[in-house]
N, C-alpha and C positions, 0 to 999 in steps of 0.2 A: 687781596683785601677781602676780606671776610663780609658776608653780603649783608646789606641792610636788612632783607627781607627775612632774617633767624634772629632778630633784635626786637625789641620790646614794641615800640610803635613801625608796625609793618605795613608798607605802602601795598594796598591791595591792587592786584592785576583787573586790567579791563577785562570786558567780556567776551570768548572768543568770537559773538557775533557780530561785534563791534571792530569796522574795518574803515580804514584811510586810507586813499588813492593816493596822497600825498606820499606815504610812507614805503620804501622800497622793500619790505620785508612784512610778513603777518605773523602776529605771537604765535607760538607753539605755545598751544592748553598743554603739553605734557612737559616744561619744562618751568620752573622759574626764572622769573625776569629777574637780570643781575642788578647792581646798584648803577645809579644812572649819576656821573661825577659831572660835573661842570668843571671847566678851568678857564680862566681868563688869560687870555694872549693881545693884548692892546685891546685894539677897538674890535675883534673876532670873537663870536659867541659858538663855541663849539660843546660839544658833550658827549660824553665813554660811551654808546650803550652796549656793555659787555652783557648778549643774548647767547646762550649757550640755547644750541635748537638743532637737537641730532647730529654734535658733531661740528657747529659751524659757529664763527663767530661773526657782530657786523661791529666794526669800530668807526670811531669820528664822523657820526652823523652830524652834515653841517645844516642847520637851518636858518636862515635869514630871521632876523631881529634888532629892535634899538640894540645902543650900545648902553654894555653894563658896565661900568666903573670898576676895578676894584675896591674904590673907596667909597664908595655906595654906605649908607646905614642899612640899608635892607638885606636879607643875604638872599641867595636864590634857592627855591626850591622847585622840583618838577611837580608839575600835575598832570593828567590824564585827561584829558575830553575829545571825546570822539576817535578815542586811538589815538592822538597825536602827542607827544610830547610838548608840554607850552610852559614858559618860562613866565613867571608872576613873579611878585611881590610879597612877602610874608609880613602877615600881622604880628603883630608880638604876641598873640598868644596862641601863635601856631607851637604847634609839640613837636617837629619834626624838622629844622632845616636840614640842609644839605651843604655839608660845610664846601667852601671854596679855597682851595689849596693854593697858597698863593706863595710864588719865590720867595726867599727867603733875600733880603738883602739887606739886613740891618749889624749884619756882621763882619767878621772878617773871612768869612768864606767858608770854615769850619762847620758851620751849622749844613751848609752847602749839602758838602762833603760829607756825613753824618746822614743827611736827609736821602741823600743819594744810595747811599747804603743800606739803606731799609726797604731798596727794591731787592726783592729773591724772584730766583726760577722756581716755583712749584709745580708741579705738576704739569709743566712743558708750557708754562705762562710763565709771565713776569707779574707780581703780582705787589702791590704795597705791605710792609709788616707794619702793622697799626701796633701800638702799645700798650698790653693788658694789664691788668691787676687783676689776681686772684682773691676768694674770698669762700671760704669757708663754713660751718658752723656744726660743731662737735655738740652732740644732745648727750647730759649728763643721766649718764645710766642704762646706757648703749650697751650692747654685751662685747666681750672682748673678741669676738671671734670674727667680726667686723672688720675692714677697713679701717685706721685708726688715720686721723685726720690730716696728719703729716704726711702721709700715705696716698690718699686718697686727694689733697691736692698737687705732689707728685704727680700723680697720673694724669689729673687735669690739665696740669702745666704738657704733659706729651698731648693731650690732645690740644691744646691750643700753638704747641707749635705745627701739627700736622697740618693746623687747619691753615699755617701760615700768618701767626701771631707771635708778637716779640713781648714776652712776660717782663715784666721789668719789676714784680712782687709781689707777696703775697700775704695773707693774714688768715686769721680764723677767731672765732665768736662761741665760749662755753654758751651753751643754754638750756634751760629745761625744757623750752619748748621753743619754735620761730616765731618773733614777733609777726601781728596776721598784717601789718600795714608791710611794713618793710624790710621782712623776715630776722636782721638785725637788730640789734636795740638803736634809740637815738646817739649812744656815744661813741660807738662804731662806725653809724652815718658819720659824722664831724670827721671820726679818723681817716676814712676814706677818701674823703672830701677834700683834704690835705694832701695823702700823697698823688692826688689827684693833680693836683697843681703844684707838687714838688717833681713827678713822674712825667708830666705834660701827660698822661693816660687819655687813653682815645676809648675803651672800654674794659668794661669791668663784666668779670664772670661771675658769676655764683655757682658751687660745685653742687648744687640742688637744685630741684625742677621750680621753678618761681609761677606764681599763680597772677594772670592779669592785673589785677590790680595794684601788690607788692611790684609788679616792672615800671607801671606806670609811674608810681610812686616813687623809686628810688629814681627813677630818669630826674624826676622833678627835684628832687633832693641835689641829685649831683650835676646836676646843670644841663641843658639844651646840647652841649654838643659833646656826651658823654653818653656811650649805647650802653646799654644792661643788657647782657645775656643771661642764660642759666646753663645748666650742661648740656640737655636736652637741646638745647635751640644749637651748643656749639658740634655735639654728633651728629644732627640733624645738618650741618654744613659740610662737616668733613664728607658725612656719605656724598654730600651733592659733587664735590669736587671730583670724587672717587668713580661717580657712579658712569662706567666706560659703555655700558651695552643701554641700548634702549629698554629691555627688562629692568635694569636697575634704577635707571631714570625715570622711570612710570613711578615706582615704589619708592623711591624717596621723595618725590613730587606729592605723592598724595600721603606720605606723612609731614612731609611739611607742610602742607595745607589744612592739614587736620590740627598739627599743632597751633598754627596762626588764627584758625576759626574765633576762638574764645578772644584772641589777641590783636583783634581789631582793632584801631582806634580811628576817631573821625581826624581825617586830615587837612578834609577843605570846610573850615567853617563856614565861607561863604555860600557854600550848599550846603544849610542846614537841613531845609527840606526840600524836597521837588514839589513843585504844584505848576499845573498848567491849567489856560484858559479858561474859564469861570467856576472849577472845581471846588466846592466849600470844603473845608479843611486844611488841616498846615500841610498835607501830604503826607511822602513817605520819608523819614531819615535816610540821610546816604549811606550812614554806616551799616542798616538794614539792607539798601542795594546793593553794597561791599559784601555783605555773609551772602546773600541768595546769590551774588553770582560765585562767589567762591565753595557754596554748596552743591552748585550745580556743574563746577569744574572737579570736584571732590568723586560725584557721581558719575559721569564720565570718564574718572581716571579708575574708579573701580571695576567699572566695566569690561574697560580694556586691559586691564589686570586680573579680570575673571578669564577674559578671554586669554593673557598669557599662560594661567595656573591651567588649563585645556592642553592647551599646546602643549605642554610642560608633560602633564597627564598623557598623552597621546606618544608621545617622546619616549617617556618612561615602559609604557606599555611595547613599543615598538622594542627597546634595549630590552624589557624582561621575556621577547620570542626566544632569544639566544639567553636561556639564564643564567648567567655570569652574578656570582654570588657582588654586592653593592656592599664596599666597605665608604663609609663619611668619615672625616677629620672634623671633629670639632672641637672647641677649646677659646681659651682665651684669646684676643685680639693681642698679637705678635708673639704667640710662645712657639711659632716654626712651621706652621701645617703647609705652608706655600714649599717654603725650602724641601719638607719630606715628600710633599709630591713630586717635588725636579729633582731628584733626589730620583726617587723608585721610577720616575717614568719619563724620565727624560722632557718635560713638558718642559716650556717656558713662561710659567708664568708667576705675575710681580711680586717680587720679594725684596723687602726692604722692613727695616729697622726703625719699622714706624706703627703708630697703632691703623687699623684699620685699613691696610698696603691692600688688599683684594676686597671687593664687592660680591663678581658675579662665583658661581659655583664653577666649577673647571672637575670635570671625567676624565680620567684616563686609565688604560688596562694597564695592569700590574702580571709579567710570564712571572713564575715562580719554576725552578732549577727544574721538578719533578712533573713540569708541562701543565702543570693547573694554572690556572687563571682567577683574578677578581679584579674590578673597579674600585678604583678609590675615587673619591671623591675630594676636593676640597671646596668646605664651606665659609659662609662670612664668619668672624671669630667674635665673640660675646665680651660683654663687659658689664662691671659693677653698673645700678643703675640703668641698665639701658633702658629707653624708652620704650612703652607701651606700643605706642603708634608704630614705632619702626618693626615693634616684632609682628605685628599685625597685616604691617604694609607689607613683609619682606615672606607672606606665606607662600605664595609660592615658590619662592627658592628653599625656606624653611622643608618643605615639604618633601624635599632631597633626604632628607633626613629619617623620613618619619618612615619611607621606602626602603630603608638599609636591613642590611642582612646585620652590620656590626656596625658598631658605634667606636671610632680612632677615641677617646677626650687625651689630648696632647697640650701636656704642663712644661710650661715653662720653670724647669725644677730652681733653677738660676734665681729665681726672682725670688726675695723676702717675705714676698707675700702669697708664696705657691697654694699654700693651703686655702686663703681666702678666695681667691682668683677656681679652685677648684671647686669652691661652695658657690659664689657667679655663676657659674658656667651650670652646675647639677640643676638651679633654681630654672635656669632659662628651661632647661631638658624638661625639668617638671612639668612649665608651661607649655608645652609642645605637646605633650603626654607620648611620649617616646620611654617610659619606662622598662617595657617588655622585650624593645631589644638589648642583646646581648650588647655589654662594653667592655674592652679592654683602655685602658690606662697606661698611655707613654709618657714618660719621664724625659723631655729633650733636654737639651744645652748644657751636659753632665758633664762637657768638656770645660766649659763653664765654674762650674765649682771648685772650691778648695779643696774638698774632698770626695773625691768620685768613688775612692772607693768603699766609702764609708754610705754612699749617697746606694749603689748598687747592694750592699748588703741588706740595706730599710725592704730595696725594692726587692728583692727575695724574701726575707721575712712574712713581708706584706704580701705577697702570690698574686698572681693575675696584673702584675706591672712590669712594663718594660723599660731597660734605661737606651736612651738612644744619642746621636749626635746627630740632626740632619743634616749637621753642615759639611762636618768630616766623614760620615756616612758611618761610623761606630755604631754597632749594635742593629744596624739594618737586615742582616741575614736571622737577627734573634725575633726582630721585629718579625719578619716574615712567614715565621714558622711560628708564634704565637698567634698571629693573625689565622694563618692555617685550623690552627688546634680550635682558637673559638670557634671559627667558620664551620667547624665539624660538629661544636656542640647546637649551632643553631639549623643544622641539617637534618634532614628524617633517614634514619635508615630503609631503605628499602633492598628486594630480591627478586626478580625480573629474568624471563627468558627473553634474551633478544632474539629473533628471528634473521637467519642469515640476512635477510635482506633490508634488514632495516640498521644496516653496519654503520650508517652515521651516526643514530643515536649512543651505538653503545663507542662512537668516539666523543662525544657531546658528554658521555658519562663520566670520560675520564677528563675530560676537562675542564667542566665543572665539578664535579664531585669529588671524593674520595672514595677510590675504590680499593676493598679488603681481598675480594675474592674472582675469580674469573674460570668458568670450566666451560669446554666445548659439549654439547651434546649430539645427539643426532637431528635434536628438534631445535638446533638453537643456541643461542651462549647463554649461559646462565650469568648472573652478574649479580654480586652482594657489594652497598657500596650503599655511602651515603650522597646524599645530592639533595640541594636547594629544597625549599618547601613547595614552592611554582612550578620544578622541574619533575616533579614526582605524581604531577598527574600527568605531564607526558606519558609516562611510563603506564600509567593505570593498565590497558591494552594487556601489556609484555605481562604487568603483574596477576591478571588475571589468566595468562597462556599458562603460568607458569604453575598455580594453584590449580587447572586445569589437568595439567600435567598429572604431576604429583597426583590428583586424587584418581587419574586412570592406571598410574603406575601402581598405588593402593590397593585400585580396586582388582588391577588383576593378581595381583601379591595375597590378594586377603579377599578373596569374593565376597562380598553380600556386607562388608564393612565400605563406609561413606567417608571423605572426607571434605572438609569444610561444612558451609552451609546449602547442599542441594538437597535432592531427596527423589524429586523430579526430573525427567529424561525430556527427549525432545517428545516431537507432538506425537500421539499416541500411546503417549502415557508409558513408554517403558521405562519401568521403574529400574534403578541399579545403576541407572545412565548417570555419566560427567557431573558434577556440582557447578560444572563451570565459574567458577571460581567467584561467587558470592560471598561477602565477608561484610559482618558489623560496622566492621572498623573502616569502609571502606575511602568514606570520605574526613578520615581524621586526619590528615595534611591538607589535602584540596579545598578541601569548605567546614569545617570545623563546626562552622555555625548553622551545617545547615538546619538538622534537628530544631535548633529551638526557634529559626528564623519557621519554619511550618507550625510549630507549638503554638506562636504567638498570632499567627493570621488565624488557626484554628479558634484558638481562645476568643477570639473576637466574633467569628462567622455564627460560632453556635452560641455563643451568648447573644447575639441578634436573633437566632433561629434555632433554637437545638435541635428541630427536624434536621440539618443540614448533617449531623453525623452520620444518619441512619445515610444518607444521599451518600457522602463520599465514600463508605463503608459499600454503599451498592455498588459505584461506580467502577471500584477494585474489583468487584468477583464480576461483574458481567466484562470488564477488558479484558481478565486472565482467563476466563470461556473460551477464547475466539482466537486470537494466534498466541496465546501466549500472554506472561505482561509483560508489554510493550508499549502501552499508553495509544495504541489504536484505534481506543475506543473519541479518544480527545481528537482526533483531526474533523476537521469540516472537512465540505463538499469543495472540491477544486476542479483543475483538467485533468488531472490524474488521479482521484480521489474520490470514492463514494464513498460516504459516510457512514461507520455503524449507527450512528446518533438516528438513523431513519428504519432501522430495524423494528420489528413488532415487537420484541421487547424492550426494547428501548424509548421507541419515540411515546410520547407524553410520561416514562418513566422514569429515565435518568436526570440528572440534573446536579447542581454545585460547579460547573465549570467554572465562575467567576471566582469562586474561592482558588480552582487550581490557578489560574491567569495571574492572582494576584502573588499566590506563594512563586507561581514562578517567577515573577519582574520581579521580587524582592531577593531573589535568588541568584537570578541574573545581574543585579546590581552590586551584590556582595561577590558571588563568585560565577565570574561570567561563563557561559556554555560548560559548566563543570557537574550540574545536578542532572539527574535526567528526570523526563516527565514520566517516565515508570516509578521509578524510587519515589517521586513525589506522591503517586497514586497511593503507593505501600505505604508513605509514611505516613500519609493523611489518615488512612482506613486504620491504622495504629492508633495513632492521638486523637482519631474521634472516638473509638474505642473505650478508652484510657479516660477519654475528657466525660465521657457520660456515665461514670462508673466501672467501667468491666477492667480486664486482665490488660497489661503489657508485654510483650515480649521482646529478646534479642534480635533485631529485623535484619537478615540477610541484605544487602544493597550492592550494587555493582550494575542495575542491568541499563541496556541501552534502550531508545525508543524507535520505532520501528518505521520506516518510511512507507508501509501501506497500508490498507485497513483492507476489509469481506464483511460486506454487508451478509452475502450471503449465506459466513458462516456464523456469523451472530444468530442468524435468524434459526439456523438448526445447533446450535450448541449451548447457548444460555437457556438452564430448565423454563419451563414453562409454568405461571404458577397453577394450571389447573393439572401439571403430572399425574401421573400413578407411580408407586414408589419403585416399578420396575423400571422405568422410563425415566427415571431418577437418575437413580444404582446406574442404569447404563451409561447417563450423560458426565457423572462422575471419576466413573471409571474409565471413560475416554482420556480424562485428565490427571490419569494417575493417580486417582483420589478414591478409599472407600469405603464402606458403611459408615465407619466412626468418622470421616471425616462430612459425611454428609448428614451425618443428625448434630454436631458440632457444632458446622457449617450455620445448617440453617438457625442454628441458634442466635445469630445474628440479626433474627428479625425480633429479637425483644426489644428494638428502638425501631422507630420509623413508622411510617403508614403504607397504605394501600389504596389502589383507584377502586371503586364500586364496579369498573369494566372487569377486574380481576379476581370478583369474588362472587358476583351476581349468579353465575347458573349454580352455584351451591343454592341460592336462595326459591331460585325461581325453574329449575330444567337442570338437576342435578344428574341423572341415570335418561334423560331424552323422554322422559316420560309425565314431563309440566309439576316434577312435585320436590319438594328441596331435599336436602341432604338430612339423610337423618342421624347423623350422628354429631350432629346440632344441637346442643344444648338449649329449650324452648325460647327460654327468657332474650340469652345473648341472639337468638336466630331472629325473634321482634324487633330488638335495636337496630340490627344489620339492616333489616327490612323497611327501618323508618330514614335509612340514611341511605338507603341504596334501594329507590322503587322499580319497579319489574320495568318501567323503559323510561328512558333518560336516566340525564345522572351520573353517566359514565365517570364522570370525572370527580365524582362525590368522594371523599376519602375517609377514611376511617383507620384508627392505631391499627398495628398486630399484636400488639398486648396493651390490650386498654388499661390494665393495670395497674402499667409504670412505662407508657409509653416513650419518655426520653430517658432512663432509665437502664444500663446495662448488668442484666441479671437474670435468674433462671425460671424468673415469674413465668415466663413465654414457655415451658414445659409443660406447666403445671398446669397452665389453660389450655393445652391440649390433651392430659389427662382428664379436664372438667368438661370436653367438649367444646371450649371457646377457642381454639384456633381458627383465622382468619381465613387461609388460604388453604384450598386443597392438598397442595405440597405438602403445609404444615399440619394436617389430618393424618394422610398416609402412614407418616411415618411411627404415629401407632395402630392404627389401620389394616395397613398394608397387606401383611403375612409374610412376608417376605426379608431373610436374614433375620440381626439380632435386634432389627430399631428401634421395636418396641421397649426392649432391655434399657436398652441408651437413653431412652427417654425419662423412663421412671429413675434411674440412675441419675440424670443431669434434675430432675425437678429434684431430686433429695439430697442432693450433695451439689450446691452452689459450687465450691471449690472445685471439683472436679471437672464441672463444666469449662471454668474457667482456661484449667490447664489444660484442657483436649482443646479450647479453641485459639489459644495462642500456636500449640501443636498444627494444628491445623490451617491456620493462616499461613505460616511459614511454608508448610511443605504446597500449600496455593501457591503462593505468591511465586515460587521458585517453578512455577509451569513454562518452562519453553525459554527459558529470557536469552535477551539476546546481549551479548557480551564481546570482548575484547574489539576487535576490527568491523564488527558485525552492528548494522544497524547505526546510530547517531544518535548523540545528544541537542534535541531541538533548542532552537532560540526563543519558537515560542510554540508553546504546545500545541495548537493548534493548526501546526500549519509545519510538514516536511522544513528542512532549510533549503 
């Protein structure tokens, strides 16, 4: 019997803090309470409580009470106080009894007989078939490609048998719009009214969602012992029936609570309001303590439903270590997806000729003849209408979904209405926002049709559909290998050396992937072949041995030619060495997003601060100084750890770590342990770049970050800013880097400041002799000297091109042609005597552009100092700190 509690006046549940010692059993907050029957057996007062509570049921609670008549004028109805179940007396303008079924014995036994027969088995219960009337209402001007109303109550009539309801007729209502009382007109009220007491009907459906007041309403119209549903309230029952796992009973619990909220009605008038002991006021309304405790069981089941969609999440993550490509079945409610999974994988799960036969989602692996592997999935199946709330309740099983490599949508081609039922189903997809995975398109029950093969030519014509039978298993080998072929298209090609000993992977390759190609080397297996998108940063390592390879097999084929993006050798700067396999492209499968996930933290940091460019712009060249970039300059002080961050060039120098911290948690949350805090460092010193004016370039990325740091090679390897330009040259050239890369280089200080500590013996004890520099420009050498006095101060700051201080451009030349460069270093380099620098400089102040392209040239071939790659080194969790 279909519960009260999906009916227009819904008895609300007590609170679950509210408990009775009397009572041998305590609600379950995660289940609704069934309908509570009364029956009379002589002078014995007994009552159903049919409690579904994880599995269990408690029947024929008996409770000691007067005796109730059956011939009583009053009918019984239950109420609630203090937990207990209490039999009263109903006023006549109660809205809700509770009818009492009472033998039949006015007849010849027939009606008996008849009565007795409208007990069924459903769903491993015996349950009563109450008597519906269907009802309709067709809006003039609907488009045709709709549902057409004969149709669409069809369908209703199958869900209200599922739900275990005996139709006994139905109707429908032209209108231009629903009446707002009683969604009906009045002359349709009357007609229902009639086969209401022609039908004996126990409820009436409405195949539309009906708004509180419209239920209340028609209840009142068709008399006190006649329920009004809508569709909503009758899928919101069939799930309850259905729902087998404690997952699924969470989620329909709290949409059907969510449906009932609005649908409240006061049941006990004699507690209109609560007021205790001399409190002035009328109190509170019960129906108000009906919603608060029903909000607060709302909130509690989402909780516990955050806490499943976790689990679920954790699950999924555990299944995507082994990446076995995730196919889902979705589709209409009964077009086969259950059968084609027992069908491919031998599973056993419920399949039946009914709408909505499965709830929970069911995995299983799918061998394929050629030893590849995928997961199918089947999910809950959709339908015209479905409710809001249920597709909202049911996210984390939805969310099976949203994880897929391919999308099954499996049409019931059989049915009259395949097309509509396909328009359903795409709508719900919409809401999901699942558009970007790949779909193929099965055509089931082809055995079905009059003409199959009239049905299979459409589906050639039309490309990208399959005709299938799941039942007789027709068309499952075609199924399989179409499945393949998508599978391929939503794959990344990759080409990878495997290293003999990592001979699991390259069987993991052929198992999941598609493999094209396979050759032995001496270093290796080479392997060309497509595989998973998640599966292909496994790989990264192999991918970069292999680019490794290749550009040493180049380089000794074609001396003094490069391949890929290096340029730079290992430490001591010998040039001609490995590129080790640096690539653009590197995170175009792995993290896609990571570029613009640093774009957008960037965008924010320096529009709070645009000094913070010149900062992360620093923090790139003084890491790639020291071992390499490796991001060793970001570790703090640990057990195993000194920090460069306390180096003489560094400490009160560096700075923006909170900006890397954040690009990286944003990173980590999009794509876990897959970015490293080098590439982060290089991509920062880019986009600050870029974000203040200056050049972009193609940024090499691939490298790893490094589990130690040297303080005390920080302390001799990043220039010093009071150099001489030989001491420069020399610090540069350590790092593979020269002349042109170091007047380039320093061109980088036309954004940012300087401490007063770093420029003061220009002013004050320039040559050791108490007198300043004199290749000082007078004016600018007084400003310096009001912002930076001969003691204290140190910390006083000042532009390096006061110019266009945030600002990325070639002004910062040109004021060292005028004599207004800030720092020593930036002196020399026309100064000096030494090489062409002086050339370079007058060259970068007169040609903006030029400048430009020597310091993206230049960045790159930095950046690419020493990095550490394939096996070598780790990608941190959090920058700051080894894993």
């Amino acid at each position: 019997m279909m519960s009260l509690c999906f009916c227009s006046l819904i008895s609300p549940r007590p609170s679950p803090l509210i408990y009775d010692s009397n009572f041998s059993w305590n609600l379950n907050l995660y289940r609704s309470v069934g309908p509570l029957t009364f029956s009379t057996h002589g002078n014995d007062r007994s009552f159903v409580a049919m409690v579904a509570q994880r599995g269990y049921e408690v029947d024929n609670i008996s409770l000691q009470s007067p005796t109730i008549e059956a011939e009583e004028e009053n009918e019984v109805v239950d109420e609630l106080v203090n937990g207990s179940v209490i039999a009263e007396p109903v006023e006549e303008d109660t809205p809700r009894p509770v009818r009492v079924r009472k033998k039949r014995d006015d007849g010849d036994g027939s009606d008996d007989e008849s009565f007795e027969d409208r007990f069924k088995l459903r769903n491993g219960r015996e349950v009563f078939e109450e008597k519906a009337y269907l009802l309709g209402v067709e809006r003039k001007g609907e488009t045709s490609d709709s549902f057409a109303i004969e149709e669409s109550l069809k369908e209703l009539a199958q869900l209200a048998d599922t739900a275990g309801l005996m139709v006994v007729g139905s109707t429908y209502q032209k209108l231009a719009s629903p009446n707002p009382r009683t969604y009906i007109g009045s002359g349709k009220v009357a007609e229902i009214k009639s086969a209401i007491r022609a039908f004996e009907v126990e409820t009436v459906i409405f195949d539309d969602e009906l708004s509180p007041g419209q239920l209340r309403n028609l209840e009142k119209a068709f008399g006190g012992d006649v329920r009004v549903c809508d569709r909503t309230a009758l899928i919101l029952d069939i799930f309850n029936q259905r729902a087998a796992t404690h997952e699924a009973a969470l989620q329909v619990a709290l949409a059907q609570m969510e449906y009932q909220l609005p649908r409240l009605t006061k049941m006990w008038t004699h507690l209109e309001r609560q007021a205790g002991g001399k409190v002035k006021g009328m109190g509170e309304k019960q129906i108000e303590v009906d919603k608060r405790i029903l909000r607060t069981q709302i909130g509690v089941l989402k909780k516990e439903l955050e806490s499943v969609r976790k689990h679920r999440k954790q699950y999924r993550n555990h299944r995507f270590s082994v990446p076995v490509p995730v196919v889902s079945l979705v589709g209409y409610t009964n077009a086969g997806k259950s059968i084609l999974l027992n069908q491919l994988t031998g599973a056993n799960v419920l399949s039946e000729d009914r709408l909505f036969a499965t709830l929970d989602p069911t995995t299983r692996r799918v061998q394929m003849k050629n030893g590849s592997e995928f997961l199918l999935t089947d999910t809950v199946g959709f339908i015209q209408k479905l409710p809001t709330t249920l597709v909202a309740a049911f996210r984390a099983t939805l969310e099976e979904i949203s994880e897929s490599s391919l999308l099954v949508h499996v049409v019931d081609i059989s049915h009259p209405l395949a097309e509509q039922q396909i328009d359903a189903v795409e709508k719900v997809l919409a809401e999901l926002d699942v558009s970007e995975i790949p779909k193929l398109m099965v055509w089931n029950k082809v055995d079905k049709v009059t003409d199959p093969e009239k049905i299979k030519l459409e589906a050639e014509r039309r490309e990208d559909i399959v005709c299938i039978s799941a039942l007789t298993g027709e068309g499952l080998l075609e199924f399989c290998n179409a499945v393949q072929e998508k599978l391929k298209d939503s794959m990344v090609p990759v080409e990878a050396l495997v290293p003999f000993d990592k001979g699991e992977l390259l069987s993991t390759i052929h198992q999941v992937g598609m493999v094209e190609k396979t050759e032995y080397t001496e270093n290796g297996t080479f392997v060309k072949a497509f595989v998973p998108l998640r599966f292909a940063r496994l790989l990264t390592p192999m991918r970069q041995l292999l680019t490794a390879f290749l550009s040493a097999t180049v380089s000794l084929a074609h001396p003094g030619l490069g391949f890929g993006w290096g340029g730079v050798g290992a430490p001591g700067g010998q040039s001609g060495a490995p590129s080790y396999g640096l690539f653009p492209q590197f995170y175009q499968f792995s993290c896609p997003q990571a570029e613009d996930i640093v774009i957008s933290v960037l965008e924010k940091a320096i529009a709070k601060e645009p000094r913070m460019a010149a900062s992360l712009l620093r923090l790139h060249f003084h890491d790639c100084f020291v071992q390499g970039c490796d991001a060793s300059i970001l570790l703090d002080n640990s057990a195993t750890i000194v920090s460069e961050k306390n180096s003489l060039p560094n400490r009160n120098s560096v700075r923006g770590f909170e900006v890397i911290d954040e690009i990286k948690a944003k990173l980590e949350e999009a794509c876990p342990q897959t970015v490293s805090c080098a590439d982060i460092l290089a991509m920062a010193a880019r986009g600050s770049t870029v974000l203040s004016g200056g050049p972009s370039w193609e940024l090499p990325l691939g490298r790893r970050d490094s589990k130690t740091a040297s303080l005390s090679t920080s302390n001799n390897n990043i220039p010093p800013p009071n150099s001489t330009l030989q001491n420069l040259i020399t610090l540069f050239q350590r790092q593979g880097l020269d002349e042109v890369d170091l007047v380039a280089l320093s061109g980088g200080h036309t954004i940012g400041v300087a401490r007063c500590a770093t420029f003061k013996q220009r002013l004050y004890n320039q040559n050791g002799n108490n007198l300043p520099d004199q290749t000082l420009e007078r004016t600018y050498y007084y400003g310096l000297k009001s912002v930076c006095p001969k003691s204290g101060g140190d910390n006083n700051i000042s532009p390096l091109d006061f110019g266009s201080p945030v600002k990325f451009d070639n002004l910062y030349f040109k004021l060292i042609l005028w004599g207004k460069g800030l720092l020593n270093s930036d002196e020399v380099l026309l100064t000096g005597n030494v090489g062409n620098t002086m050339e370079l400089v007058k060259a970068y102040a007169k040609d903006e552009n030029l400048f430009f392209k020597q310091f993206a040239k230049s960045m790159i071939k930095m950046g690419n100092i020493s990095p550490l790659t394939a096996f070598n080194g780790e990608v941190r969790k959090n920058c700051r700190l080894v894993n």
